[in-house]
C-alpha positions in Angstrom: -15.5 -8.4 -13.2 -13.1 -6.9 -15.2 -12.1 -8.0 -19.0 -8.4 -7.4 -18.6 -7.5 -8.4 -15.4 -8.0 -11.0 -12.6 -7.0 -11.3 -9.1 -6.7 -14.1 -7.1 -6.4 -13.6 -3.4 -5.2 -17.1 -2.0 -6.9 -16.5 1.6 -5.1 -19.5 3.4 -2.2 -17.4 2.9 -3.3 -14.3 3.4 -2.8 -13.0 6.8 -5.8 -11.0 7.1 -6.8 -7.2 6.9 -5.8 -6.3 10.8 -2.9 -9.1 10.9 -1.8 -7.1 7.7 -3.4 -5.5 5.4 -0.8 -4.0 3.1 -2.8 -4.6 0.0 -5.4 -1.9 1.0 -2.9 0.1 1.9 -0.6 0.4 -1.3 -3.3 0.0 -4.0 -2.6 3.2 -5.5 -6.6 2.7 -7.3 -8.0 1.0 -4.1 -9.5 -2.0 -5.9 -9.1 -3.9 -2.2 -11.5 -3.6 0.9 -12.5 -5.4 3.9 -15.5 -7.2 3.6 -16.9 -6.0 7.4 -19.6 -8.4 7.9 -19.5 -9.7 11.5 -19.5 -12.8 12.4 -18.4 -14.2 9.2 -15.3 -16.3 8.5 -14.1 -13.6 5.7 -14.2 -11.2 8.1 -10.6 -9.7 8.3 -10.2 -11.0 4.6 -9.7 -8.5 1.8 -12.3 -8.2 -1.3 -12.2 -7.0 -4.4 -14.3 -3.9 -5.3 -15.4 -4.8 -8.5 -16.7 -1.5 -9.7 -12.4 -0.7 -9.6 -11.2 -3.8 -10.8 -10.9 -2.0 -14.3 -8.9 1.1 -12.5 -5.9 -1.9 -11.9 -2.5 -0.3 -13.2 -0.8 -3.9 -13.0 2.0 -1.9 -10.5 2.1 -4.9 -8.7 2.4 -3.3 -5.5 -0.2 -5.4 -3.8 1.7 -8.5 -4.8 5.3 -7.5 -3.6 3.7 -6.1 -0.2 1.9 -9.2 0.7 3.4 -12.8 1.3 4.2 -14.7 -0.8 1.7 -16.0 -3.4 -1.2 -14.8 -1.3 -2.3 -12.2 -4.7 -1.6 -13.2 -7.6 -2.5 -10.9 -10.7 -3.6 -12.6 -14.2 -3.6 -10.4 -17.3 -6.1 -11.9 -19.5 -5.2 -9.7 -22.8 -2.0 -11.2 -23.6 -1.6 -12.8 -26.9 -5.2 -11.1 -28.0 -4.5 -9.6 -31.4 -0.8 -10.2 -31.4 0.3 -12.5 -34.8 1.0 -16.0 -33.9 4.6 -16.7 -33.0 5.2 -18.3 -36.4 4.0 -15.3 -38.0 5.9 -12.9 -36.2 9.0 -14.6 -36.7 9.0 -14.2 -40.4 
């Protein structure tokens, strides 16, 4: 899991790796793969690899090529060390 980062893959949105699949495809740091268990319901879903998940260049690519809200990317260092907004302003 990384510190920075997190990605949410809504999966009732998602269309699926072989009904899609974009998201493996443009990841310039491959953080996606398909999980390849048979037989299970995730099957055709995309995962996230976690030893990448710290490679993620926030490009965004993933989220423009899939539909609509089906990734969605949280950066979890904003704000951290950054004067509060009161502050700053003076």
């Amino acid at each position: 899991m990384s510190l920075f980062i997190k990605v949410d893959i809504a999966f009732e949105r998602c269309a699926g790796v072989s009904g899609c699949g974009r998201c493996l495809r443009v990841c310039p740091v491959n953080i996606f793969t398909k999980d390849g268990s048979t037989g299970s319901a995730k099957a055709d879903l995309p995962l996230l690899v976690d030893e990448a998940f710290d490679e993620c260049t926030l490009c965004d690519l993933c989220v423009q090529s899939c539909r609509p809200d089906a990734i969605r990317i949280h950066k979890l260092y904003e704000g951290v060390g950054s004067p509060p907004a009161k502050a700053a302003a003076e």
